[in-house]
C-alpha positions, 0 to 999 in steps of 0.5 A: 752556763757550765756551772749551772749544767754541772750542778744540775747533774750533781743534784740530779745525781744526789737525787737518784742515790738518795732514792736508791738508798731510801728502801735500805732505810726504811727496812733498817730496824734501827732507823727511826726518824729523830723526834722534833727537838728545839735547838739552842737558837730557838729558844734564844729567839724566843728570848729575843722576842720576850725581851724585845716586847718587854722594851729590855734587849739581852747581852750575849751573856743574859741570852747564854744564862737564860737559854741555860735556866730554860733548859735546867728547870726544862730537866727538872719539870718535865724531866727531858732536855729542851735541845740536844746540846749538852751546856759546858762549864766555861769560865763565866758559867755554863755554856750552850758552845753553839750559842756563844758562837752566834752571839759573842761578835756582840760583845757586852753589847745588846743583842740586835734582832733575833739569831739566825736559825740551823739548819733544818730547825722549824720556827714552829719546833718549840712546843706549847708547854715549852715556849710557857718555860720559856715565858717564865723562865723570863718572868723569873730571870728577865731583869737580871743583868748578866754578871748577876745571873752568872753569879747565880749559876757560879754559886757553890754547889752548884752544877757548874761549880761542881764540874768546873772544879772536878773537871775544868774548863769546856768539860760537859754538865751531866743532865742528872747534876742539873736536874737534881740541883734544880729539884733542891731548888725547887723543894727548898724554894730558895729565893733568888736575890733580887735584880739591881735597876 
């Protein structure tokens, strides 16, 4: 009984600051509500659920490469980052650190279900043109095992590769590097080695 009356004064109290403090934010110049932004996780669900239709699961490690070729071909079609967070380059590739960390009790195993989602993240932020990526960022890398896309991204040259070698482990992929690697790509139209069944 005391614990709950205590809590009930506490969000009573966070009540009244919150409203206190809301006219100062409103005035505030500076304040503007951020845009709506897919996370990480939300695009991995997606994933989740490609795979799960198709009848293939993802590993930890298909899920990490996939979720970063989504936001790399993201950066160089439509020229803005699918989440906030910044890809790291991490010993077996680039690395969305978030993402590695809802997944790795996994192992090398198939992922089951779809990853709980942060906090504040609506299932509905992805929008129509980015769950179209998504889908065919899957159609072009979905069969691919995970040690083959990890090759993929650790060819030289290439944005991880670049950055691992100039700047070590868990150091930050600049957008410009990926984008830019991305449109070569692109305007070479280098074909990807096919998947090994």
């Amino acid at each position: 009984m005391q614990f709950g009356a205590t809590l009930a004064t506490f969000v009573g109290d966070w009540g009244v600051i919150l409203s206190n403090l809301m006219p100062y934010k409103s005035r505030s110049p500076k304040f503007r509500p951020a845009p709506s932004m897919a996370t990480a996780t939300l695009v991995a669900n997606r994933f989740l659920a490609l795979a799960a239709a198709a009848g293939r699961p993802l590993t930890p490690l298909q899920l990490i490469k996939l979720t970063y070729l989504a936001y790399a071909w993201n950066l160089e079609l439509r020229g803005k980052k699918l989440f906030q967070e910044q890809p790291q380059a991490w010993q077996y590739g680039p690395v969305i650190p978030s993402l590695y960390h809802k997944v790795k009790s996994f192992r090398d195993q198939p992922i089951a279900g779809y990853l709980p989602l942060d906090w504040f993240t609506s299932n509905d932020a992805l929008t129509a043109d980015e769950q179209l990526l998504i889908d065919q960022v899957f159609q072009s890398y979905g069969a691919y095992s995970g040690i083959q896309l990890s090759s993929m991204t650790h060819q030289p040259g290439a944005p991880w590769y670049q950055v691992w070698h100039s700047f070590g482990r868990n150091a930050p992929i600049p957008d410009e590097l990926i984008k830019s690697h991305y449109d070569e790509i692109r305007r070479n139209r280098q074909p990807q080695p096919q998947p090994q069944q």
